[in-house]
PDB file of the backbone (N, CA, C, O) and the ligand in Angstrom, with CONECT records:
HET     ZN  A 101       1
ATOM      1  N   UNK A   1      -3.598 -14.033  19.974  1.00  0.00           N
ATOM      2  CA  UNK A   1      -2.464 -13.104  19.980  1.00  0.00           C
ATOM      3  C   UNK A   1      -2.190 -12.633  18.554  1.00  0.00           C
ATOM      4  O   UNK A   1      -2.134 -13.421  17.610  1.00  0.00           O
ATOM      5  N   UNK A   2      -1.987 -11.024  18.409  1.00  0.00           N
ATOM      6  CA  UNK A   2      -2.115 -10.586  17.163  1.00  0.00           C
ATOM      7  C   UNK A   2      -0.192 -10.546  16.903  1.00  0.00           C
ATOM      8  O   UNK A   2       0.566 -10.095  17.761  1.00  0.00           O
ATOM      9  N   UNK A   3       0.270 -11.108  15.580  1.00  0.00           N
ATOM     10  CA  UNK A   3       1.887 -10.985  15.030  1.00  0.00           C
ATOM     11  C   UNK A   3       1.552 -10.412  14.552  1.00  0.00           C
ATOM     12  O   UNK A   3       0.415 -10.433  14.078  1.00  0.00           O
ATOM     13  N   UNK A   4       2.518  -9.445  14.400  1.00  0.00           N
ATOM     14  CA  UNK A   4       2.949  -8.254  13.246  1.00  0.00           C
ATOM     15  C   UNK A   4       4.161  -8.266  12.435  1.00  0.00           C
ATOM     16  O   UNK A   4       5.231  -8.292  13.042  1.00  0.00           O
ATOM     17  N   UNK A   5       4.164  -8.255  11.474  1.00  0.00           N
ATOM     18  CA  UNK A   5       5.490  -7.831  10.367  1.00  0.00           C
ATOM     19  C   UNK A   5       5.629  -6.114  10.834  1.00  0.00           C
ATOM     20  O   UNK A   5       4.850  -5.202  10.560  1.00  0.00           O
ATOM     21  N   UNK A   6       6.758  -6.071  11.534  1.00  0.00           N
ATOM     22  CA  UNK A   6       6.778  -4.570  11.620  1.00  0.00           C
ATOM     23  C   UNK A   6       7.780  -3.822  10.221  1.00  0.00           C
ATOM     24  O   UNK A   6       7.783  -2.626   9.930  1.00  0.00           O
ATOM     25  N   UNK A   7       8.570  -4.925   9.526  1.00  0.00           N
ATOM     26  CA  UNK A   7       8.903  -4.351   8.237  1.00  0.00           C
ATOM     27  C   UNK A   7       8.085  -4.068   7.106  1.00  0.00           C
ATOM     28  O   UNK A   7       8.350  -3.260   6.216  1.00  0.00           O
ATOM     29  N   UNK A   8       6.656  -5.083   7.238  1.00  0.00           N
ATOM     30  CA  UNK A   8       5.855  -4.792   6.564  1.00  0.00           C
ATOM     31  C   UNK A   8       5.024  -3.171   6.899  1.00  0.00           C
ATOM     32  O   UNK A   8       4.577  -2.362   6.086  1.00  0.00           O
ATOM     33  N   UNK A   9       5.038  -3.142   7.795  1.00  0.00           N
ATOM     34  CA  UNK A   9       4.272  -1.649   8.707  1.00  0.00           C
ATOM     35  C   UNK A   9       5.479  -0.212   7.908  1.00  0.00           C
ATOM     36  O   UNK A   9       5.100   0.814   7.344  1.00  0.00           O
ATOM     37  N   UNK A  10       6.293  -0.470   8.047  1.00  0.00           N
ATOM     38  CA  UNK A  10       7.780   0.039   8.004  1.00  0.00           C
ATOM     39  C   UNK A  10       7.513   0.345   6.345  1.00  0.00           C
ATOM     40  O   UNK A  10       7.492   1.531   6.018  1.00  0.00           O
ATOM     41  N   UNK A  11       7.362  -0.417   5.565  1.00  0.00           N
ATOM     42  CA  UNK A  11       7.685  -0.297   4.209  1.00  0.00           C
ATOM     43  C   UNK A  11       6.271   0.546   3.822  1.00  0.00           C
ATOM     44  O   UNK A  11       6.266   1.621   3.223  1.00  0.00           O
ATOM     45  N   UNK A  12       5.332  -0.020   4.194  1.00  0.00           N
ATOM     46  CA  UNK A  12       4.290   0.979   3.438  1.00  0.00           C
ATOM     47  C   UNK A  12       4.385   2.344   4.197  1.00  0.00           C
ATOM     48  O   UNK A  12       4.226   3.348   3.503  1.00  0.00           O
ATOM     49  N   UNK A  13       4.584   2.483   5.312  1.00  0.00           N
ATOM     50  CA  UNK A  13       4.744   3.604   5.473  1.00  0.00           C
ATOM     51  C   UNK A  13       5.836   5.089   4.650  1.00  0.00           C
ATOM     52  O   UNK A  13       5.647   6.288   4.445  1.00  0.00           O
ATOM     53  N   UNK A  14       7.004   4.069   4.394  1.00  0.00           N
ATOM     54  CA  UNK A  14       7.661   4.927   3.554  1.00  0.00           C
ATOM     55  C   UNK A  14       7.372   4.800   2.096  1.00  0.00           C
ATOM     56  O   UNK A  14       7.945   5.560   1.316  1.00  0.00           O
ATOM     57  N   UNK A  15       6.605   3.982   1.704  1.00  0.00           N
ATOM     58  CA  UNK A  15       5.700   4.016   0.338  1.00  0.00           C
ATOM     59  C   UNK A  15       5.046   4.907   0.114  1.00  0.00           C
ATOM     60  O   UNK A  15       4.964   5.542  -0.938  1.00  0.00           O
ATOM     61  N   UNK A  16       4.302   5.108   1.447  1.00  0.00           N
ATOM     62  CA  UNK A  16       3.151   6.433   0.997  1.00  0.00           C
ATOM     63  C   UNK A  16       3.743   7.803   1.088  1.00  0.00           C
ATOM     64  O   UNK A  16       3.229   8.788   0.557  1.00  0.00           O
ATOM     65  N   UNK A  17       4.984   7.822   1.873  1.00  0.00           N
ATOM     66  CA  UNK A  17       6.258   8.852   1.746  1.00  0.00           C
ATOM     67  C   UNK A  17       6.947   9.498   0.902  1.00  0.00           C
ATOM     68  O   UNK A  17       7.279  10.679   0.807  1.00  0.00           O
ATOM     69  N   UNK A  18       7.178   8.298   0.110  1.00  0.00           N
ATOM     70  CA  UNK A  18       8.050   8.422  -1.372  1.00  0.00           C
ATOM     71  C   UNK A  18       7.665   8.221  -2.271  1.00  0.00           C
ATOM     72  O   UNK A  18       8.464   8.329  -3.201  1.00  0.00           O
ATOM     73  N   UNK A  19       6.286   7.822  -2.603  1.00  0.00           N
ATOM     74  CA  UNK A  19       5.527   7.524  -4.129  1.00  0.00           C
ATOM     75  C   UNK A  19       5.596   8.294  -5.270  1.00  0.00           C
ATOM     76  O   UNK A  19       5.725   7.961  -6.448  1.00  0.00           O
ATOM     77  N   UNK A  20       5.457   9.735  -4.569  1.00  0.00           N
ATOM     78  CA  UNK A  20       5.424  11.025  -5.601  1.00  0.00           C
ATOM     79  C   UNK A  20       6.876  11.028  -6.199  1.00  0.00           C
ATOM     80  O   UNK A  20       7.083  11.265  -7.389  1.00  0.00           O
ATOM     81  N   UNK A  21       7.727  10.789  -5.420  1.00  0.00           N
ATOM     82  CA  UNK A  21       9.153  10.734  -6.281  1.00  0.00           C
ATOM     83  C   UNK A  21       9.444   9.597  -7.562  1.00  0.00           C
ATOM     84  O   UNK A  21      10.093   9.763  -8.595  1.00  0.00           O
ATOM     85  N   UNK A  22       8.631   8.269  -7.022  1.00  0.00           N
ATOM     86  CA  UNK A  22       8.984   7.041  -7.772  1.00  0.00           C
ATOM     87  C   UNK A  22       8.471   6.884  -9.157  1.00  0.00           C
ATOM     88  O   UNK A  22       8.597   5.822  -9.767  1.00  0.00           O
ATOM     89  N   UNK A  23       7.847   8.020  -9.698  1.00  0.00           N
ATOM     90  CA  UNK A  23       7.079   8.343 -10.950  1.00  0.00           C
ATOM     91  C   UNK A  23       6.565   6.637 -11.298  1.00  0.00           C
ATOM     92  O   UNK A  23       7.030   6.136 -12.321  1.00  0.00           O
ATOM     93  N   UNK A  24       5.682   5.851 -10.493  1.00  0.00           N
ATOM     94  CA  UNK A  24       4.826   4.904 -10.905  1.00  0.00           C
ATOM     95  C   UNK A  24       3.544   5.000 -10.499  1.00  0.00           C
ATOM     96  O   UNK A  24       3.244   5.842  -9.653  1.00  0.00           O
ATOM     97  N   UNK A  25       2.344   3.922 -11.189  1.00  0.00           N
ATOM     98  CA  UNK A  25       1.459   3.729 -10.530  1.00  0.00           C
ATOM     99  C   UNK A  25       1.115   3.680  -9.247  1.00  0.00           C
ATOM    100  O   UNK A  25       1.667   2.888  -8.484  1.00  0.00           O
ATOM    101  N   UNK A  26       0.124   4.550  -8.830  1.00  0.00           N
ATOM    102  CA  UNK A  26      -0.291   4.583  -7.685  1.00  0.00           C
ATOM    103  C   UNK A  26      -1.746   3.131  -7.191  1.00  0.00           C
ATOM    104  O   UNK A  26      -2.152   2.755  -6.091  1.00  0.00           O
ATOM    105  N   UNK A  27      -2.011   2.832  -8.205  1.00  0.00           N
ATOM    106  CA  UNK A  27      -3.255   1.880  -7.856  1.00  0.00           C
ATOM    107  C   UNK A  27      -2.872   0.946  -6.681  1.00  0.00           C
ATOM    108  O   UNK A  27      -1.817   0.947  -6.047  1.00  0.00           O
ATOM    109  N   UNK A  28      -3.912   0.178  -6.534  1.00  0.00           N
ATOM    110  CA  UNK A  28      -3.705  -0.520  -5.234  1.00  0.00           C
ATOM    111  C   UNK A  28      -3.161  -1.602  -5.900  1.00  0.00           C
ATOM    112  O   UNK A  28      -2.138  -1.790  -5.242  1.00  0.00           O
ATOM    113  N   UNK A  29      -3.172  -2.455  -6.791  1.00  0.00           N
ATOM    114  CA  UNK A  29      -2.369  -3.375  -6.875  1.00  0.00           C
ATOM    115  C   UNK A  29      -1.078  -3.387  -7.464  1.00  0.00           C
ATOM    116  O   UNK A  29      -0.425  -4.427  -7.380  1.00  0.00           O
ATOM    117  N   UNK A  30      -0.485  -2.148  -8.195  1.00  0.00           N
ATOM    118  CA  UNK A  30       0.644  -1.946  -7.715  1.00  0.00           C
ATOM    119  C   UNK A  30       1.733  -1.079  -6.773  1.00  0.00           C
ATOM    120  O   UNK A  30       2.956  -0.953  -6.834  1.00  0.00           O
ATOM    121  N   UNK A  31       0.832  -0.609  -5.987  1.00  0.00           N
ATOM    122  CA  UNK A  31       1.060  -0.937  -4.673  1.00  0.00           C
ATOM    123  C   UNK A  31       1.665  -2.125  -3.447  1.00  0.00           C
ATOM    124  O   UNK A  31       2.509  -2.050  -2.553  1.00  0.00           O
ATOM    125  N   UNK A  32       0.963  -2.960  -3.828  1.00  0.00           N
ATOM    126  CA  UNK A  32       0.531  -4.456  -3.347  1.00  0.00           C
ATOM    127  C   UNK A  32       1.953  -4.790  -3.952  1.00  0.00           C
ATOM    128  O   UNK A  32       2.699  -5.408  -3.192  1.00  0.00           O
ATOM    129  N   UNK A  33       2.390  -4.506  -5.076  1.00  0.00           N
ATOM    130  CA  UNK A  33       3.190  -5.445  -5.975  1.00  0.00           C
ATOM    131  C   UNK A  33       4.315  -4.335  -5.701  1.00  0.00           C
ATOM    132  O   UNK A  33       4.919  -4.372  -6.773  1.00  0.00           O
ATOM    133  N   UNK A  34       4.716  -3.738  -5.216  1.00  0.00           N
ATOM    134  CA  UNK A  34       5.759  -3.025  -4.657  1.00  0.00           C
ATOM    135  C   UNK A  34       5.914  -3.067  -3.442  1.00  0.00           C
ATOM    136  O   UNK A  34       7.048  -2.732  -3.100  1.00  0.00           O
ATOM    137  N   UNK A  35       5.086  -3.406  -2.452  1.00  0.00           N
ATOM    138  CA  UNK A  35       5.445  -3.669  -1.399  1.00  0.00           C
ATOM    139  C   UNK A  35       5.719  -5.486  -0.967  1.00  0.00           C
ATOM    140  O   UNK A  35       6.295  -5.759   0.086  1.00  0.00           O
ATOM    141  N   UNK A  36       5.343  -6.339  -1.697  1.00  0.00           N
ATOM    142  CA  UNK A  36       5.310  -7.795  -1.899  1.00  0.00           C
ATOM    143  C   UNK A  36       6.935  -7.776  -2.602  1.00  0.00           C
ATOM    144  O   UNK A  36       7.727  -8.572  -2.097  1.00  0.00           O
ATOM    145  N   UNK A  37       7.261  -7.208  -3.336  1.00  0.00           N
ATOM    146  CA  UNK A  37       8.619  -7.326  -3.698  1.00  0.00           C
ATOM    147  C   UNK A  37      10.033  -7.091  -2.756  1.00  0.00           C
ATOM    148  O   UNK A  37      11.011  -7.707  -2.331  1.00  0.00           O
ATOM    149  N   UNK A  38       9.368  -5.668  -2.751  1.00  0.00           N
ATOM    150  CA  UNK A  38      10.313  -5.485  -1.599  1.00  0.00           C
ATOM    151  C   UNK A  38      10.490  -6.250   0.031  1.00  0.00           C
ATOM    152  O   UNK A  38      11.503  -6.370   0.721  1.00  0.00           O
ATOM    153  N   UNK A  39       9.340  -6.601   0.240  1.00  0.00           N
ATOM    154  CA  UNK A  39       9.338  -7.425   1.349  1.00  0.00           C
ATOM    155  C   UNK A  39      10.032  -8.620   1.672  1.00  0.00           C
ATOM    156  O   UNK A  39      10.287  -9.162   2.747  1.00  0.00           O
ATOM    157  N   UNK A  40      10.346  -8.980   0.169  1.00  0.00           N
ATOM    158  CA  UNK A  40      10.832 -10.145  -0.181  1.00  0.00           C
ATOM    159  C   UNK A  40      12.051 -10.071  -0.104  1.00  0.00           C
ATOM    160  O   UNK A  40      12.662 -11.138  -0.050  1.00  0.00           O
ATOM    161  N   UNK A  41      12.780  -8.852  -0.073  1.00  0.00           N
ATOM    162  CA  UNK A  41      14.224  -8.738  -0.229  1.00  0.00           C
ATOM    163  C   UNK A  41      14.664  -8.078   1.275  1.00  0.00           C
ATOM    164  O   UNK A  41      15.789  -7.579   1.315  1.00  0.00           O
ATOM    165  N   UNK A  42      14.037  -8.053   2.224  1.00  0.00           N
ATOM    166  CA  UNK A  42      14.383  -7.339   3.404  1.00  0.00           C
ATOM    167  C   UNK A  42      14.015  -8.409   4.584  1.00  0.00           C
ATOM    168  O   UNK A  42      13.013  -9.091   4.367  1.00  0.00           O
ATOM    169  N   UNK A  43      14.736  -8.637   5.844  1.00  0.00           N
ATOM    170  CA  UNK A  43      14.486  -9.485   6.795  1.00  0.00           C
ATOM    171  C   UNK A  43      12.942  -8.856   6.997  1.00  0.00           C
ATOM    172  O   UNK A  43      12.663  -7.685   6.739  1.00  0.00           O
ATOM    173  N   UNK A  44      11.922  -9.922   7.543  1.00  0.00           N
ATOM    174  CA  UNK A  44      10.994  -9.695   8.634  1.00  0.00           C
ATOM    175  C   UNK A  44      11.535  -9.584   9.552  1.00  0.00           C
ATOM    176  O   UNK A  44      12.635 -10.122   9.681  1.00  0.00           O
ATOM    177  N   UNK A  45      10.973  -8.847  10.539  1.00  0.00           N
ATOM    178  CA  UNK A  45      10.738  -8.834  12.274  1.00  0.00           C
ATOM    179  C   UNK A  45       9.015  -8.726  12.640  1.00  0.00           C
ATOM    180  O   UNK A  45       8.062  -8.112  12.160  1.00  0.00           O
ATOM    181  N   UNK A  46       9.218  -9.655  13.727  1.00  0.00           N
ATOM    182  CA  UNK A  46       7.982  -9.976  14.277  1.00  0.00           C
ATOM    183  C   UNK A  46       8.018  -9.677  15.932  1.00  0.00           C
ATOM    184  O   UNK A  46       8.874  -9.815  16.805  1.00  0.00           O
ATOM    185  N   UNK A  47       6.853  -9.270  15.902  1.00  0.00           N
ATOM    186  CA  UNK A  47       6.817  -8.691  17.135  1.00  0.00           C
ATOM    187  C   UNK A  47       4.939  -9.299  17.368  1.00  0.00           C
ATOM    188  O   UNK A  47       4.024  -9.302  16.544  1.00  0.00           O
ATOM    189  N   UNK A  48       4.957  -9.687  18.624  1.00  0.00           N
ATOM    190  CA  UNK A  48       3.734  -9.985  19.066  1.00  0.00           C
ATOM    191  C   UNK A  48       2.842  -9.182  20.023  1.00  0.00           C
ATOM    192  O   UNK A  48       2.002  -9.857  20.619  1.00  0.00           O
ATOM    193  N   UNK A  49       2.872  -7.735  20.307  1.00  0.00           N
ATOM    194  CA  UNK A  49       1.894  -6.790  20.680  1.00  0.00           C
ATOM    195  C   UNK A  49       2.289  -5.296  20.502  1.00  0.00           C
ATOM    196  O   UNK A  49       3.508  -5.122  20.481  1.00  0.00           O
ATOM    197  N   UNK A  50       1.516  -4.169  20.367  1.00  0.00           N
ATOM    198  CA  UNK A  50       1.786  -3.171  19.981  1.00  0.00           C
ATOM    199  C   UNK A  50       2.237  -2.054  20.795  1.00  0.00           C
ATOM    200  O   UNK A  50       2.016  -0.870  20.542  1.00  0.00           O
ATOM    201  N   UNK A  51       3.142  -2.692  22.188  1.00  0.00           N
ATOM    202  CA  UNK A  51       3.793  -1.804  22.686  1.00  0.00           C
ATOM    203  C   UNK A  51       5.745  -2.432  22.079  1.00  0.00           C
ATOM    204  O   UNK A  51       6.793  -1.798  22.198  1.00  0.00           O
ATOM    205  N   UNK A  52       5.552  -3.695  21.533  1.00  0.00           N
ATOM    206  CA  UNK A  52       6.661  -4.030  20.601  1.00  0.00           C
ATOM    207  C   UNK A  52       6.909  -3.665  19.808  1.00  0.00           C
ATOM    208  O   UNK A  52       8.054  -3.320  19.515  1.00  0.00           O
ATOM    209  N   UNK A  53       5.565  -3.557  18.857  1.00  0.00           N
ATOM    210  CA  UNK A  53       5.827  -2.628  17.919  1.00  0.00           C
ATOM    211  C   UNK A  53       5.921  -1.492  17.616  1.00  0.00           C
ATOM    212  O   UNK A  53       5.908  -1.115  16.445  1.00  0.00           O
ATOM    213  N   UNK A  54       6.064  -0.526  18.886  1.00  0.00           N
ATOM    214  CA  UNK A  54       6.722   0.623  18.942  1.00  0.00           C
ATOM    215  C   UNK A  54       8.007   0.484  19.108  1.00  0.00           C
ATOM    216  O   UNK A  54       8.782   1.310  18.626  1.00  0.00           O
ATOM    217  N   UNK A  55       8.321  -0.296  19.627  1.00  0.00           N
ATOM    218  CA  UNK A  55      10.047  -0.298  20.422  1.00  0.00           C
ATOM    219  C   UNK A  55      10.668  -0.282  18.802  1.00  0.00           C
ATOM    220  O   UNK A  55      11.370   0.518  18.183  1.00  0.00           O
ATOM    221  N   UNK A  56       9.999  -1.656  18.448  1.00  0.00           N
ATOM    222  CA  UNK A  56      10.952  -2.182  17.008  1.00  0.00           C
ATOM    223  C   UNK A  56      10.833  -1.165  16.211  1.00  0.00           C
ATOM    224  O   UNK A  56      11.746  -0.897  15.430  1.00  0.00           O
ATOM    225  N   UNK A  57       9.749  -0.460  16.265  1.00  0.00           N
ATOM    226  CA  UNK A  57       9.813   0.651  15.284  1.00  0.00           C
ATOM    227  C   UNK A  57      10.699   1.502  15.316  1.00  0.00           C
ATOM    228  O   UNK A  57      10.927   2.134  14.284  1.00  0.00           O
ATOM    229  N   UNK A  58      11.644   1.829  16.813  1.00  0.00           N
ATOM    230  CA  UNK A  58      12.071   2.759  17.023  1.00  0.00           C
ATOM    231  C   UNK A  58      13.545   1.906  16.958  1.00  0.00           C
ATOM    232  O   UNK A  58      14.554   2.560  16.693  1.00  0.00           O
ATOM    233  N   UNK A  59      13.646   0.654  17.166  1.00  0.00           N
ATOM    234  CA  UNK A  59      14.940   0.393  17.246  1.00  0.00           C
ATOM    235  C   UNK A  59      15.491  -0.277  15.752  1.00  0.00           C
ATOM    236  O   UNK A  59      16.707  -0.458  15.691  1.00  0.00           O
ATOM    237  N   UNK A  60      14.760  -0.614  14.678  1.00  0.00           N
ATOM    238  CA  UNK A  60      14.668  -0.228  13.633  1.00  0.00           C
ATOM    239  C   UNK A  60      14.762   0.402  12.512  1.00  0.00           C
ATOM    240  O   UNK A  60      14.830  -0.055  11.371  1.00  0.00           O
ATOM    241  N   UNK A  61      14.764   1.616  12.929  1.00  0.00           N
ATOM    242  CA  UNK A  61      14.463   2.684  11.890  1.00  0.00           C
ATOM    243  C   UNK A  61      16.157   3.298  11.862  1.00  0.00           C
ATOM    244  O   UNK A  61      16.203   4.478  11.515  1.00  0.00           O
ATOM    245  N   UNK A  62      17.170   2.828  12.094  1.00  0.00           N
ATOM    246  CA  UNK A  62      18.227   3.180  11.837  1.00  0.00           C
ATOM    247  C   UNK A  62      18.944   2.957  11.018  1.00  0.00           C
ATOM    248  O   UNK A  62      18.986   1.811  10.571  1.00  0.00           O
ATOM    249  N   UNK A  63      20.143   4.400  10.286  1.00  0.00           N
ATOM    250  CA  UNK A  63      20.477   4.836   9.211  1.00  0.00           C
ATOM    251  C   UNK A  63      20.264   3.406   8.040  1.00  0.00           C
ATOM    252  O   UNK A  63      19.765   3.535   6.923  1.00  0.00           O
ATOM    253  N   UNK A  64      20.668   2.354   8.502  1.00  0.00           N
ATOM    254  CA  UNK A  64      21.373   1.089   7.704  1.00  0.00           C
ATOM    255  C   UNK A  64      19.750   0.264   7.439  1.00  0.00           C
ATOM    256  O   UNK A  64      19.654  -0.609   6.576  1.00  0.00           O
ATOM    257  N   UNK A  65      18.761   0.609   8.148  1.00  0.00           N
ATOM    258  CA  UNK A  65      17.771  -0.026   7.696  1.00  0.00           C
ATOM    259  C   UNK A  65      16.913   0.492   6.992  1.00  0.00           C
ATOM    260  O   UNK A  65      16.147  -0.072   6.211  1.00  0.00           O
ATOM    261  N   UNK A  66      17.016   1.744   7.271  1.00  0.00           N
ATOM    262  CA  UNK A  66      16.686   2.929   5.985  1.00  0.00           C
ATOM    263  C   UNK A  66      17.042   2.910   4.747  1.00  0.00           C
ATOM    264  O   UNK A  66      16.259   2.941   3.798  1.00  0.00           O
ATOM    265  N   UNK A  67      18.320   2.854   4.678  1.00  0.00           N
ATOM    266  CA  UNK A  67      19.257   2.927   3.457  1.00  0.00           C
ATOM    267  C   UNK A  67      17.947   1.658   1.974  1.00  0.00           C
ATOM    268  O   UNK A  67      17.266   1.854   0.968  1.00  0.00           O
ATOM    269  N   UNK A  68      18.504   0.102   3.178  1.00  0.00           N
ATOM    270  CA  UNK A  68      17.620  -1.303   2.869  1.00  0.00           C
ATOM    271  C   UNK A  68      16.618  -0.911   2.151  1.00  0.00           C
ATOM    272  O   UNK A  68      16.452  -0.677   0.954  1.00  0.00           O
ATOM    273  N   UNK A  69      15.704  -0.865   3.477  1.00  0.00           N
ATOM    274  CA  UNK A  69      14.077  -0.197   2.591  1.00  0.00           C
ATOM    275  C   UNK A  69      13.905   0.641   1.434  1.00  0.00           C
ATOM    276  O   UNK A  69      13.107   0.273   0.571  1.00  0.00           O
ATOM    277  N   UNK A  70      14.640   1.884   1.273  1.00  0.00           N
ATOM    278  CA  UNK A  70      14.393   2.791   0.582  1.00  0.00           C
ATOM    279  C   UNK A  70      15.092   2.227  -1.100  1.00  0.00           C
ATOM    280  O   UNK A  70      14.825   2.615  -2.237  1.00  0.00           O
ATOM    281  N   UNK A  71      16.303   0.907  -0.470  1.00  0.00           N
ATOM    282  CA  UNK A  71      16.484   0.543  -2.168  1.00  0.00           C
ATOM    283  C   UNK A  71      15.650  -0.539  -2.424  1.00  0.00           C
ATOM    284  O   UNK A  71      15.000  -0.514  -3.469  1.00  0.00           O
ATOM    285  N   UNK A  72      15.554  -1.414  -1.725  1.00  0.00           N
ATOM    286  CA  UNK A  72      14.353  -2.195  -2.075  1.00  0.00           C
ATOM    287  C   UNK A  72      12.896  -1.923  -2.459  1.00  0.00           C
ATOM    288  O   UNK A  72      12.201  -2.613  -3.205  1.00  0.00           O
ATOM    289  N   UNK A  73      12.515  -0.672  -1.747  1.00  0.00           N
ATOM    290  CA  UNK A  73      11.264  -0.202  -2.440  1.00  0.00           C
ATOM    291  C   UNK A  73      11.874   0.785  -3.970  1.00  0.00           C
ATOM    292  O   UNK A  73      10.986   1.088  -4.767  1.00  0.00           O
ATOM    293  N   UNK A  74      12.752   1.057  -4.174  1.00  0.00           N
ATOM    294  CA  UNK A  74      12.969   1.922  -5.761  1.00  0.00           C
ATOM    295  C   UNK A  74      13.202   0.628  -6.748  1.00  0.00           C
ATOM    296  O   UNK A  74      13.064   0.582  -7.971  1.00  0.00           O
ATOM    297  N   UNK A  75      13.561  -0.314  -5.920  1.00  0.00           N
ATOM    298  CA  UNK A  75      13.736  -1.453  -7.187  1.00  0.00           C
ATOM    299  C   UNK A  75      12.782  -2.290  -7.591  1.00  0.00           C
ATOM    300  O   UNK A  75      12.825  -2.985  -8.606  1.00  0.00           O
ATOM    301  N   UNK A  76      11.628  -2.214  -6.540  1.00  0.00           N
ATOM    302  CA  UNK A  76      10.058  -2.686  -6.866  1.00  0.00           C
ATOM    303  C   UNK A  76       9.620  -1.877  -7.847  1.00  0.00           C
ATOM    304  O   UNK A  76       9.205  -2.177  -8.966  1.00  0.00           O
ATOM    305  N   UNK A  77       9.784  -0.537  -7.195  1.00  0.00           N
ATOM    306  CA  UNK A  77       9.009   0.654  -7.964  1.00  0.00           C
ATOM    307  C   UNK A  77       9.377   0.074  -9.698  1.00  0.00           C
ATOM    308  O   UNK A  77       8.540  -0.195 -10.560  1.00  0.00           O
ATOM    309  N   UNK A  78      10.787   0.010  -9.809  1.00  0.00           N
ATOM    310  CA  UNK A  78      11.383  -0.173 -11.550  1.00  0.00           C
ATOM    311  C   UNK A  78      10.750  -1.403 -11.522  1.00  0.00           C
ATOM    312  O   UNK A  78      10.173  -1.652 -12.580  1.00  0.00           O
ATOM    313  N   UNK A  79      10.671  -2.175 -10.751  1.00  0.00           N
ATOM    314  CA  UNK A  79      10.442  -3.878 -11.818  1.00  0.00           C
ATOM    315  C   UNK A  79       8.532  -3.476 -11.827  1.00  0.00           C
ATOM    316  O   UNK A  79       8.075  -3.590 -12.964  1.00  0.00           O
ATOM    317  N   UNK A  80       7.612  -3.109 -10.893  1.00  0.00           N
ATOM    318  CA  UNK A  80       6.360  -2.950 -11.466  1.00  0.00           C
ATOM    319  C   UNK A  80       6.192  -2.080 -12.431  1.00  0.00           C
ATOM    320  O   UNK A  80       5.384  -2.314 -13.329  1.00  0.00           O
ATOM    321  N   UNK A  81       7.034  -0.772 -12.394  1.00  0.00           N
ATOM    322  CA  UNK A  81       7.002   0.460 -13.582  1.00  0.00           C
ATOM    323  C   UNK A  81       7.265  -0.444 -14.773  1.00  0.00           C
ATOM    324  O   UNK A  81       6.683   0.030 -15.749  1.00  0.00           O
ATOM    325  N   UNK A  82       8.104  -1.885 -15.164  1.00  0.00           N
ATOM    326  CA  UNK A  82       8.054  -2.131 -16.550  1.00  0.00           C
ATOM    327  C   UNK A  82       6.825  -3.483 -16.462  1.00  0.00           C
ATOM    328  O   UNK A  82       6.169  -3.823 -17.446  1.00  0.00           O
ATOM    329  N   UNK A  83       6.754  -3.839 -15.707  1.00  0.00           N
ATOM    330  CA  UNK A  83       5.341  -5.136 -15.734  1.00  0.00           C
ATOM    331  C   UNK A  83       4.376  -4.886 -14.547  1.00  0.00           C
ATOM    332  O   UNK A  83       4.273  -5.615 -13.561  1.00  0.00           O
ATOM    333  N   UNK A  84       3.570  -3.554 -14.832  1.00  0.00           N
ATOM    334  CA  UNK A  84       2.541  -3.707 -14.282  1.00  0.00           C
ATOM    335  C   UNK A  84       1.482  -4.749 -14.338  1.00  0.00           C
ATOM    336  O   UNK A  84       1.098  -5.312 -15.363  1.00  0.00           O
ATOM    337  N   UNK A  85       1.051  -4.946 -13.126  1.00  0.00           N
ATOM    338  CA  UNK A  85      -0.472  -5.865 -13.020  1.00  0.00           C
ATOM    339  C   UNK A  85      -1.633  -5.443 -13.840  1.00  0.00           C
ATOM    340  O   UNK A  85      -2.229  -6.187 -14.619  1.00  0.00           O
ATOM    341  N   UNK A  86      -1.971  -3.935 -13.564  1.00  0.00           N
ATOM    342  CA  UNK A  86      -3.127  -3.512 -13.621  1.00  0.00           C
ATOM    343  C   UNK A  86      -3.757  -3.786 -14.525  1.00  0.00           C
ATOM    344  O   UNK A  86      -3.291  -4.558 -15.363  1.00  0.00           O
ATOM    345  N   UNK A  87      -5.490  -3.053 -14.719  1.00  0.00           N
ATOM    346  CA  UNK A  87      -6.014  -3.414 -15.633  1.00  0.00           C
ATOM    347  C   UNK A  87      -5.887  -1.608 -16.440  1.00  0.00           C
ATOM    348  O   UNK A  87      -6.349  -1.399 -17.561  1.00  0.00           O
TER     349      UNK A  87
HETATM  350 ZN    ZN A 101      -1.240   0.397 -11.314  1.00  0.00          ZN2+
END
């Protein structure tokens, strides 16, 4: 049986949404390191097949969990924009 983080699904999706605004690195590992941060600051939800993870997607995505995501990913964006990984 496949689990899913559907906040994890959730966050990169609005990563690849909003990147161009967040004036940071685009590489994959900070990427990785913007979405690992933010993940960290937002509940998981788990869902165990992918007609769940439509529902949650949809029952989810409202104003107040938006708001969440979108500051938790700008505050990754600032903490990797001053200590990037990369090479
Ligand atoms: Zn980078």
């Amino acid at each position: 049986m496949k689990i899913v983080n559907v906040t994890e699904s959730l966050a990169e999706q609005k990563l690849d949404e909003i990147i161009d605004s967040l004036g940071c690195c685009k590489c994959d590992q900070c990427r990785a390191d913007i979405i690992s941060y933010a993940l960290n600051r937002l509940s998981p939800k788990y869902v165990s097949t992918d007609i769940g993870r439509a529902y949650v997607k949809l029952d989810t995505m409202s104003s107040q969990f938006e708001v969440d995501l979108l500051a938790a990913l700008y505050e990754a964006a600032e903490k990797v924009k001053k200590n990037p990984r990369h090479h």
